[in-house]
C-alpha positions in Angstrom: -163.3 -6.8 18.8 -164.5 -3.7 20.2 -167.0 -3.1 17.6 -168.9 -6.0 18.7 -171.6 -6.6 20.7 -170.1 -7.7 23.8 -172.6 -10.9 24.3 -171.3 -11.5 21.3 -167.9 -11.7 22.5 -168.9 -12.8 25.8 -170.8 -16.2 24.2 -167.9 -16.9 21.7 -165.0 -16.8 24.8 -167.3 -19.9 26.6 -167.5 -21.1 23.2 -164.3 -21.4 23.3 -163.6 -23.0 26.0 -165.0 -26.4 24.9 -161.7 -25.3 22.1 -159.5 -24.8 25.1 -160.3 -28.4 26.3 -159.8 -30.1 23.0 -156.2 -28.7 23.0 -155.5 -29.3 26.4 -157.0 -32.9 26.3 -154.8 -34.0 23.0 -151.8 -32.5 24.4 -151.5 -33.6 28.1 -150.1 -36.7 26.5 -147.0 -34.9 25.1 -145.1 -34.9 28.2 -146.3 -37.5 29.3 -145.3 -40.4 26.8 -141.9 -41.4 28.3 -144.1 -42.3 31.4 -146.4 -44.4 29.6 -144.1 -46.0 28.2 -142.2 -47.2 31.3 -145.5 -47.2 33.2 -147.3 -49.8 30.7 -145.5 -50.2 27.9 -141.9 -51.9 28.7 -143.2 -54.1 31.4 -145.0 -56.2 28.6 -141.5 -57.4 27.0 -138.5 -59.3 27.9 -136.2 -58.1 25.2 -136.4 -54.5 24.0 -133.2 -55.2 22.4 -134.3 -57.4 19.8 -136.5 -56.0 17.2 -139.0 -57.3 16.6 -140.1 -56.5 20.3 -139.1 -53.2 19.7 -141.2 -52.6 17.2 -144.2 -54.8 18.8 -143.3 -52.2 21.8 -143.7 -48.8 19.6 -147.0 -50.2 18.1 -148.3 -50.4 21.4 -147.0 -47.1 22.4 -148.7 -45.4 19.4 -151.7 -47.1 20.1 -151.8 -45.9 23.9 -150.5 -42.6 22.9 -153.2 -42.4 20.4 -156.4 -43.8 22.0 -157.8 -41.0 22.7 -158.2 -40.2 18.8 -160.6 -43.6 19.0 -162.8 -41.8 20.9 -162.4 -38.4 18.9 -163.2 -40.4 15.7 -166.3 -41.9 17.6 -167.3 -38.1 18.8 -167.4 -36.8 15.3 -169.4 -39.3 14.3 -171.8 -38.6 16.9 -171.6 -35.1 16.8 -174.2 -34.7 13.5 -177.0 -36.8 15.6 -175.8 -34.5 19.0 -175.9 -31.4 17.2 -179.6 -32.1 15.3 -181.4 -33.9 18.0 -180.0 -32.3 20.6 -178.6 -29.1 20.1 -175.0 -27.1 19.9 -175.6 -26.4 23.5 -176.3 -29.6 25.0 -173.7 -31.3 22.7 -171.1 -28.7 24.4 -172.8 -29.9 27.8 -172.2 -33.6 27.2 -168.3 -32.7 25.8 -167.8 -31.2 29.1 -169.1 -34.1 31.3 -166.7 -36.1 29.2 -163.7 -34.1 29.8 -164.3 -34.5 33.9 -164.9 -37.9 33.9 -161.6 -39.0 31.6 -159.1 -36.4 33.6 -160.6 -38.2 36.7 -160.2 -41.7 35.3 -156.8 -41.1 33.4 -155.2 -40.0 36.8 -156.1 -43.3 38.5 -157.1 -45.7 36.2 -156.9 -48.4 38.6 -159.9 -47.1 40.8 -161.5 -48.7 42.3 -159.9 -52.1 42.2 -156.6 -51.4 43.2 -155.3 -48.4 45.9 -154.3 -45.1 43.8 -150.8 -45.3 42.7 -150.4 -48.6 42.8 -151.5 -50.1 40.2 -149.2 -51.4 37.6 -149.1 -52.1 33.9 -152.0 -54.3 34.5 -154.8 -51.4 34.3 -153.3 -49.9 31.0 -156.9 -51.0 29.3 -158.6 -48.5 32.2 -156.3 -46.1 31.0 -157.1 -46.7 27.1 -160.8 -46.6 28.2 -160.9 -43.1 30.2 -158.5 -41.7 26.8 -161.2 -42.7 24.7 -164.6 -41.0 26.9 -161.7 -37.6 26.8 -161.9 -38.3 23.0 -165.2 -38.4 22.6 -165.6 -35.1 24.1 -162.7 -33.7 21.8 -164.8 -35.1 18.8 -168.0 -33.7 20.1 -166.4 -30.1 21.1 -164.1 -30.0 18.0 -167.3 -30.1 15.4 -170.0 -28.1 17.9 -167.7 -25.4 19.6 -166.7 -23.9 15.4 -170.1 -24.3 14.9 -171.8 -22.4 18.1 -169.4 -19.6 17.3 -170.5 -19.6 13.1 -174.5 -19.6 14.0 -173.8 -16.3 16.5 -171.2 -14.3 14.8 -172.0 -11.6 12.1 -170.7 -12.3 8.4 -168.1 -9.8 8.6 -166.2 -11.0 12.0 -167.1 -14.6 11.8 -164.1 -15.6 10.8 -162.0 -13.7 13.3 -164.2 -15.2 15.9 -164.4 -19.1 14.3 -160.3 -18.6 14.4 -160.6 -17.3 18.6 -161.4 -21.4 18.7 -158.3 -22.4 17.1 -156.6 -19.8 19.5 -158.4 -21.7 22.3 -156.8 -24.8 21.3 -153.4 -23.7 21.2 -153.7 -21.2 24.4 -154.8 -25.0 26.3 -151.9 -26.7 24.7 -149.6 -24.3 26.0 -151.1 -24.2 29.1 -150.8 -28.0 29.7 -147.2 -27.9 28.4 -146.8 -25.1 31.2 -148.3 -27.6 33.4 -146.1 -30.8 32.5 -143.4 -28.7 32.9 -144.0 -27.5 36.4 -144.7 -30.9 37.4 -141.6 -32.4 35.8 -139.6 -30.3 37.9 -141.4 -30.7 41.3 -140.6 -34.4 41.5 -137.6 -36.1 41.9 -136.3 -37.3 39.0 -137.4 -39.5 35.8 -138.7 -42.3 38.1 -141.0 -39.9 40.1 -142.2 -38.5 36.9 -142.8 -42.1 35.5 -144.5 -43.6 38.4 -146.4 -41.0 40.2 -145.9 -37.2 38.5 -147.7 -38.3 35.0 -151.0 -38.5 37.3 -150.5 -35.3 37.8 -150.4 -34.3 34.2 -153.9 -35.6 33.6 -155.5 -34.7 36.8 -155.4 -31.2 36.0 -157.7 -31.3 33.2 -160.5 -31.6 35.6 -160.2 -27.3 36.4 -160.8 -26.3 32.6 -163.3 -29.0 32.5 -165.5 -27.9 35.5 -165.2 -24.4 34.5 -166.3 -24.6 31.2 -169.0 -27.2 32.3 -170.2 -24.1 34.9 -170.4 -21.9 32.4 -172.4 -23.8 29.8 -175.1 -23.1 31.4 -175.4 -19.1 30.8 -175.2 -19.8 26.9 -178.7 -19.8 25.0 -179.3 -22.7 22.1 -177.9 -21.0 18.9 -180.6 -19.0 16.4 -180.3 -21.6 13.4 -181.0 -24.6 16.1 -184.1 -22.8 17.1 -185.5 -22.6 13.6 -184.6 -26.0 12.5 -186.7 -26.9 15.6 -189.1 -24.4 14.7 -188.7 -21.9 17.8 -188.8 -18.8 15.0 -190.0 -16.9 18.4 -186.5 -18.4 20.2 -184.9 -17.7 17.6 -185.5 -14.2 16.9 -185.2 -13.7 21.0 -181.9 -14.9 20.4 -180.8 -12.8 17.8 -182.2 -9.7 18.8 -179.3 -9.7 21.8 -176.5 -10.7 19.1 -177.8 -7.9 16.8 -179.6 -5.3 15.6 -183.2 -5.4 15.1 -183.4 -5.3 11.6 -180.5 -7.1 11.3 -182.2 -9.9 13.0 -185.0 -9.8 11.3 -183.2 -9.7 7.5 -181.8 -13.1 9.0 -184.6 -14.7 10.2 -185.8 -14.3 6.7 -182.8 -16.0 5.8 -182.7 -18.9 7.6 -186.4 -19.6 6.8 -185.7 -19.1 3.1 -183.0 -21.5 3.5 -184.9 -24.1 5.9 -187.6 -23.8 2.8 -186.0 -25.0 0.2 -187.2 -28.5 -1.0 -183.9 -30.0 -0.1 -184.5 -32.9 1.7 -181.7 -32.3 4.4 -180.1 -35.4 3.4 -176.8 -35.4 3.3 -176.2 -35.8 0.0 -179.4 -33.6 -0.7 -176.7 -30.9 -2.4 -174.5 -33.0 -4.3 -171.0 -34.8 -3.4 -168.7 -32.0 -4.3 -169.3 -29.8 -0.9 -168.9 -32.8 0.9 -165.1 -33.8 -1.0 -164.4 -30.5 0.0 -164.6 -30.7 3.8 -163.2 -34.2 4.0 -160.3 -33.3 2.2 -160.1 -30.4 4.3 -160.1 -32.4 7.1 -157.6 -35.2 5.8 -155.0 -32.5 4.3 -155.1 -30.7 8.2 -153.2 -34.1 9.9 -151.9 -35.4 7.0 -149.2 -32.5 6.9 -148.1 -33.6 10.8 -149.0 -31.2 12.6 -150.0 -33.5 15.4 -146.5 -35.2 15.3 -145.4 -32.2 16.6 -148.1 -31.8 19.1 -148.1 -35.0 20.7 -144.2 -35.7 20.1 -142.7 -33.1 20.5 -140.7 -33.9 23.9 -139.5 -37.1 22.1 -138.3 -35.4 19.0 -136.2 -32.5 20.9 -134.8 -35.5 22.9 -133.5 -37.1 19.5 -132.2 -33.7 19.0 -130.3 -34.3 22.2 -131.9 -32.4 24.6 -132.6 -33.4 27.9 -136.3 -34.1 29.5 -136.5 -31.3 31.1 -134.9 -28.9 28.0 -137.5 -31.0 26.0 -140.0 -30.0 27.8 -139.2 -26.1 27.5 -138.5 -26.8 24.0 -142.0 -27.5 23.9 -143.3 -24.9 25.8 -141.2 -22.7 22.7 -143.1 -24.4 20.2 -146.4 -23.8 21.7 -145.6 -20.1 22.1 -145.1 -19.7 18.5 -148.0 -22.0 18.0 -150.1 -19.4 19.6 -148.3 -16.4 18.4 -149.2 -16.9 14.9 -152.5 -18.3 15.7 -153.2 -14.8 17.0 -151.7 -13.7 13.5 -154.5 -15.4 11.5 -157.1 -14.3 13.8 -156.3 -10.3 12.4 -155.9 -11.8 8.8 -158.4 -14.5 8.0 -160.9 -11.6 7.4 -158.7 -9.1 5.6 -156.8 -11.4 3.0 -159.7 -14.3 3.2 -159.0 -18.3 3.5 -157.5 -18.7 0.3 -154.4 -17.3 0.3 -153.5 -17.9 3.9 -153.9 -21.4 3.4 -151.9 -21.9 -0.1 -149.4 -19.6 1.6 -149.3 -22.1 5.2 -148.6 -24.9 3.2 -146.1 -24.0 1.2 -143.9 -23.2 4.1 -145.2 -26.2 6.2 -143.5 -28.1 2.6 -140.5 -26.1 3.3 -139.7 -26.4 7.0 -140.7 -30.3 6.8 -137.9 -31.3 4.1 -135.8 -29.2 5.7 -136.5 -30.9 9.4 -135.9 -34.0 7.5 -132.3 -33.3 6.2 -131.2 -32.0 9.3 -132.0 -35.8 11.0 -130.7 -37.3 7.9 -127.1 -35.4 8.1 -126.8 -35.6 11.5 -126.0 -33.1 14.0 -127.8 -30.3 12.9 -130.3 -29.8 16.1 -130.3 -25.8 15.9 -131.2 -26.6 12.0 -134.1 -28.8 13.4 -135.1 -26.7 16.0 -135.7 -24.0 13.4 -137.4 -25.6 10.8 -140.2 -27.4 13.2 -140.4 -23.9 14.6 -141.1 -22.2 10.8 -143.7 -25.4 10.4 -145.4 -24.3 13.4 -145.8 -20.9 12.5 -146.7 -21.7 8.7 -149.5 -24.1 10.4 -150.9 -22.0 12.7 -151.3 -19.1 10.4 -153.2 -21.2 8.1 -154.7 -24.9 8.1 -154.9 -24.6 12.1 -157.5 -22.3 12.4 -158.5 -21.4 8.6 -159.4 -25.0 8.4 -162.1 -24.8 11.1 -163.2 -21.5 10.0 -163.9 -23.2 6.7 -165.7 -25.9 7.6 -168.2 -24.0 10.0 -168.8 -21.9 6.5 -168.8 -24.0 3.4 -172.1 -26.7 4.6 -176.0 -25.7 4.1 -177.7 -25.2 7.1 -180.1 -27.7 6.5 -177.0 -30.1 6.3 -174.6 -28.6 8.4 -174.9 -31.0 11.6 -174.5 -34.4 9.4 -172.1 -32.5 6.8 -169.6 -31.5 9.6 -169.9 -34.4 11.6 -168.2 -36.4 8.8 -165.8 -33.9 7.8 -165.1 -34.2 11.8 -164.6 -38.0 12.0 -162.3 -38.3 9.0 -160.9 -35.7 10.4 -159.9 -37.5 13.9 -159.3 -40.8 11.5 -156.4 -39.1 9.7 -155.2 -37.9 13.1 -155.3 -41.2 14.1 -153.1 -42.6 11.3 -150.8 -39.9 11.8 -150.4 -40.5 15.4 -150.4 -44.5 15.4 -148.1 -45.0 12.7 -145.5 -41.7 13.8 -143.7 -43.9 16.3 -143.4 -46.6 13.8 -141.8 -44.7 10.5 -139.4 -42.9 13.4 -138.0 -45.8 15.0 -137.9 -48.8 12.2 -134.2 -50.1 12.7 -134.7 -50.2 8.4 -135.9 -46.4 8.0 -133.4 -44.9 10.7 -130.4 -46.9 9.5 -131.2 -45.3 5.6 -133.1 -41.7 6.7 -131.7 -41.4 10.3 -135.3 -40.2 11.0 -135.9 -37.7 8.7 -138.5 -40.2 6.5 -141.6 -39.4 8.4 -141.1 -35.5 7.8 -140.7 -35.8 4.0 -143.9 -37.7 3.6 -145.3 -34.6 5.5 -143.9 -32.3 3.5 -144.8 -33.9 0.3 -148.7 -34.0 1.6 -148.4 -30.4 2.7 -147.3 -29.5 -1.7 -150.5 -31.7 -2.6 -152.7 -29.7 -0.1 -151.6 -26.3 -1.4 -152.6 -27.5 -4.8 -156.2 -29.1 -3.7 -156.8 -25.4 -1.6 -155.6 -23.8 -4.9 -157.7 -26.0 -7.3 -160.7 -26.7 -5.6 -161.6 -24.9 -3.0 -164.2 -21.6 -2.8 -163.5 -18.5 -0.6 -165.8 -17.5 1.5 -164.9 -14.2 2.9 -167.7 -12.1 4.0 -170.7 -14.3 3.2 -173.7 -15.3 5.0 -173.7 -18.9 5.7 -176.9 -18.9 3.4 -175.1 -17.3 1.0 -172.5 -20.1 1.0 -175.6 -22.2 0.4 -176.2 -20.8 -2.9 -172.7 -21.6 -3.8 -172.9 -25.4 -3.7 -176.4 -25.0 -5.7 -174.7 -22.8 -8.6 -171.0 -24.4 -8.6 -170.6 -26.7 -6.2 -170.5 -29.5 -8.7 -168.0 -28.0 -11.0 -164.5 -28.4 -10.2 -163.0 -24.6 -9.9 -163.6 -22.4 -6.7 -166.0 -19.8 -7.3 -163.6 -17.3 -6.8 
């Protein structure tokens, strides 16, 4: 990093924060489901002993668990028409406001028809509501902060500094599971937590949020926004600060080359193949499980036997190697390229999720457990964590990027959501744990993480050390064959 220009550095860090948010949004809900679920959820049923309620119940704790992805799913889908209309910067701006308002509104969702604190299982609707505005600024932030930190960084680095957002995202989950933590054990007990300490949880995202929306506002509009606008004058302004003279120059004459082409900017103006390629990006990212772990963490060491409180360090444990290797793949993702790190992720995400399934299956094995979701973890964030967004702030033409990432974005946030929703369902049918003993969600994880080695292998092109422009070019020579370039 210290050959960079430090405005460089400086613009990618607030960049990142709007990465820092997306993690710490998604997350909050990890320690935080066990309230939920005597908060709203159990109050809504007579007889959680006969199934049927039971699984009525779980449905309707992986809904409220996953709401948030609604609105995530709703944010990528606005994030093409934010980011072209309105800009990178402003999109960032109106993820931020977003953030505020749902940490606000997730603390007391009764306000203002009911005193704070008081307000029952009644207001769970509020509470889906304010999830789903936090979601739509994870959608928004999720697609625009990658793509901020792609349209500022030099070729050579912008990988390392796409993968610092990734590194965001984990740094805020950790954070938050710091936070649940220290709020778990400041109470007095399960029923504090349930009734008044998960408040607490989502009340603090309102710091990162304020911040971050304070800071927005020393960040110019990014080079390649300025000349689809046509600012070439705001454009070059901007560049000259983020790099050499000439340098800025050789890519002004880029971009307009690019913006000149008689592509219509359509999104299918340069073919179907690029966009197969991000979507199946996207879909392969949550279709592994990584957000199992993330948003289930403290209910899965629990299985294991653990107490809330061990749970929650547990989690805290997870996170820390989450970050740890995330760190790993910033150093890497420029020296060995995306390729291999993500064949390489996925193999040992295949691994360590047939092995976390046999150790539920045989029963008394929680060190075995412990071990393999840790291995997952560290094969995930070494590889389809951040490599995946590095990838898809690369592979799109400019004059497509917005639209062409804004899908890849929202199927994205669907697949999470399908992950998420059903999770809770495959681990707690009385059919599937009285055959698997829980272990039948993480085979299905591990069988989609074989599959996505084999699509990265198969399909997809390296883009190490090109110009975004230069990606471009790809799509127009190849990108309708079926082998990688490379």
């Amino acid at each position: 990093m210290s050959r960079l220009n430090p405005y460089v550095v400086l613009l990618t860090l607030i960049a990142t924060l709007g990465g820092l948010l997306f993690g710490y949004d998604t997350a909050v809900i990890n320690g935080a489901v066990d309230c939920l679920r005597a908060y709203f959820i159990d109050p809504r049923f007579a007889n959680l002993a006969d199934p049927a309620q039971a699984n009525a119940a779980n449905s309707l704790l992986g809904f409220v668990v996953s709401s948030a992805l609604i609105g995530c799913i709703l944010g990528g889908l606005l994030g093409g028409w934010v980011s072209t209309r309105i800009g990178r910067k402003r999109g960032l701006v109106i993820a931020a406001l977003f953030f505020l308002i749902s940490a606000l509104g997730a603390a007391a969702p009764e306000f203002p028809f009911a005193p704070i604190g008081h307000g029952g299982p009644g207001y769970m609707a509020n509470f889906v509501f304010y999830r789903i505005l936090g979601g739509i600024g994870v959608g928004l932030a999720s697609m625009l902060s990658p793509m901020y930190i792609a349209e500022i960084a030099p070729p050579k680095v912008r990988g390392n500094l796409v993968a610092w957002n990734q590194f965001a995202i984990i740094f805020g989950m950790l954070v938050i599971y710091f936070v649940n933590f220290g709020i778990s054990k400041s109470g007095s007990g399960d029923q504090w937590l349930n009734a008044i300490g998960w408040r607490y949880m989502f009340l603090s995202g309102t710091i990162p949020a304020g911040l971050f929306l304070l800071l927005l506002f020393l960040v110019p509009e990014t080079p390649r926004f300025l000349m689809l606008k046509g600012d070439e004058a705001g454009a070059r302004a901007v560049l000259n600060k983020l790099v050499a003279a000439e340098d800025a120059e050789k890519e002004i004459a880029e971009i307009r080359a690019s913006l000149g082409e008689h592509h219509s900017g359509k999104l299918l103006s340069y073919g179907v193949f690029v966009l197969f390629v991000g979507m199946a990006l996207s879909i392969f990212q949550q279709f592994v499980g990584i957000n199992v772990v993330l948003y289930y963490a403290t209910d899965i060491f629990k299985g294991m036997g653990f107490s809330t409180n061990a749970s929650l360090l547990q989690t805290i444990i997870v996170g820390a190697v989450n970050l740890t290797f995330t760190t790993v793949a910033i150093f890497t993702v420029d020296r060995f390229g995306r390729r291999p790190l993500q064949i390489a992720g996925a193999l040992v995400m295949a691994v360590s999720m047939v092995t976390l399934g046999l150790a539920f299956w045989i029963g008394g094995a929680g060190m075995l457990a412990l071990v393999a979701m840790l291995a997952y973890t560290a094969g995930f964030a070494v590889s389809w964590g951040p490599v995946t967004w590095v990838l898809l702030s690369e592979i799109f033409p400019n004059q497509i990027r917005g639209k062409a990432m804004a899908l890849a974005v929202a199927v994205q946030w669907i697949a999470n959501y399908l992950v998420s929703w059903t999770f809770p369902i495959l681990d707690r049918s009385p059919y599937l744990v009285g055959h698997f003993k829980h272990g039948f969600a993480y085979w299905i994880y591990g069988t989609m993480s074989l599959v996505a080695a084999f699509f990265m292998w198969r399909f997809v092109p390296e883009t190490k050390g090109r110009t975004l422009e230069q990606m471009e070019a790809i799509w127009l020579c190849e990108g309708k064959e079926s082998l990688p370039p490379q």
